[in-house]
N, C-alpha and C positions, 0 to 999 in steps of 0.2 A: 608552619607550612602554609603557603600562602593558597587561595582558591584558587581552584580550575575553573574556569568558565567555557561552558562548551555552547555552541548552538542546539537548537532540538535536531537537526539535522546528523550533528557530529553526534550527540550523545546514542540517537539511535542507531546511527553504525557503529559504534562500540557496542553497545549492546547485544547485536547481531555478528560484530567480527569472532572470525575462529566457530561459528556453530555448522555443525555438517548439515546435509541435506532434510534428514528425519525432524531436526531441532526446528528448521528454518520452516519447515510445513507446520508444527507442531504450533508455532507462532504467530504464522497465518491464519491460523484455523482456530486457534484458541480469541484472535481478535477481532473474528465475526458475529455478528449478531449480539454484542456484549457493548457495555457501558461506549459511549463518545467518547472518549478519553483514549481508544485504541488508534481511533480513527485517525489522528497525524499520520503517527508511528506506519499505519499501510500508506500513509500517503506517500511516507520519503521509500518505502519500499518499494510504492509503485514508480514513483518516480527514477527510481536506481536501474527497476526492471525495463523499463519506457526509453532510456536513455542509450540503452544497447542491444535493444532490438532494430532489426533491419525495418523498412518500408513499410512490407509486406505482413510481418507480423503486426507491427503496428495496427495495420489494416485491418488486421483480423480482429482484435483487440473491440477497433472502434467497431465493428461490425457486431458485435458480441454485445456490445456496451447500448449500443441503438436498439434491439434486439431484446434486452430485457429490460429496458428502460420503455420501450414502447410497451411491451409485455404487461405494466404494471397498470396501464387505464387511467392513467391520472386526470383526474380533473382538472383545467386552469384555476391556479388562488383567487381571489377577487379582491 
């Protein structure tokens, strides 16, 4: 049987295809705050989610994102 070869992109919506609503939270949530290795896998989710939102959500999105990101006080690196 010869290899399949998939992108990380394909591989993680197979991964995610066919899970209901409960599972899809359960996934998000289980790859916060846990090893860097999660962090793609939300990436192509965000990106899925990003891609089919209107304008305005978007908007909302970045306003949320400015917001806690301000929130955090960071210092400049040097």
């Amino acid at each position: 049987m010869p290899a399949i070869t998939l992108t990380l992109r394909e591989a993680i919506m197979h991964k995610i295809n066919g899970k209901d609503e409960a599972a899809l939270r359960d996934m998000i949530e289980g790859s916060i705050d846990v090893q860097e290795a999660a962090l793609p896998g939300l990436g192509v989710v965000f990106e899925l989610i990003w891609k089919n939102l209107d304008d305005a959500k978007q908007n909302e999105l970045v306003s949320v994102l400015k917001q806690q990101v301000d929130a955090l006080n960071l210092k400049p690196l040097r």
